[in-house]
N, C-alpha and C positions, 0 to 999 in steps of 0.2 A: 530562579527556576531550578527544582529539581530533576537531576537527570538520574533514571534508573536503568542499571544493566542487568540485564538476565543471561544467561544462558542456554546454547540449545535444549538442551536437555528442558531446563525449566520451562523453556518456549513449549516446548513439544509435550508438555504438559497438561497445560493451562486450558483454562475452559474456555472455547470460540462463544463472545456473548454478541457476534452480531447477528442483526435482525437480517437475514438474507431475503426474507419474504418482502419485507417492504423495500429493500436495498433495490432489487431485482422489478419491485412495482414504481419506482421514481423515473417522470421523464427525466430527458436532460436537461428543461428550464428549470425542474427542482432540483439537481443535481445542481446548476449552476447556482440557484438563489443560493441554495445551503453553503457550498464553496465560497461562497462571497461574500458571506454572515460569520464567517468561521475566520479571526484573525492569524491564526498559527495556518491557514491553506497562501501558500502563493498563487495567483493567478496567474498563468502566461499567457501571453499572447499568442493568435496564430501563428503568427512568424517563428514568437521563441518556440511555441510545439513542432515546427517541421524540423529541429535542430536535434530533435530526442531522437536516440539508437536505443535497442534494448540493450540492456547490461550485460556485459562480461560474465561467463562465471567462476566462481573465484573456489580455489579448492585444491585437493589433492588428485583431482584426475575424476573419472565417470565416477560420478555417485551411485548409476544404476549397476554397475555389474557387483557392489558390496553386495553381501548376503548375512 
C-alpha cells in the first residue's frame, strides 16, 4: 500500500469532492452497512466508543488570534 503525504498548504487547496447532500441524507443503518462493507473502516464496539476523548490540540498556541 501506498502512503501519500501532503501538506497543509496543499491540503488547503484541494477540491472537497464529498457528496454532503447524500452524506447529510444517509440514516445511521446506511451509515453502518456502508462501514461494515468498507474493509480499511474499523468497527468499534459500544464499549470501545465510550473510551473516545476528543483530541488534543497540537500546535504553536491559538490558531485564532493569527491574522
Amino acid at each position: 500500500m501506498t502512503v501519500k503525504k501532503y501538506t497543509k498548504e496543499e491540503i488547503d487547496t484541494m477540491e472537497d469532492k464529498t457528496d454532503y447532500e447524500r452524506v447529510n441524507g444517509m440514516t445511521d443503518e446506511e451509515i453502518r452497512k456502508s462501514a461494515q462493507s468498507d474493509p480499511d473502516v474499523p468497527i468499534q464496539s459500544e464499549k470501545e466508543l465510550e473510551k473516545f476523548r476528543p483530541a488534543k490540540r497540537r500546535g504553536r498556541g491559538d490558531e485564532s488570534k493569527k491574522s
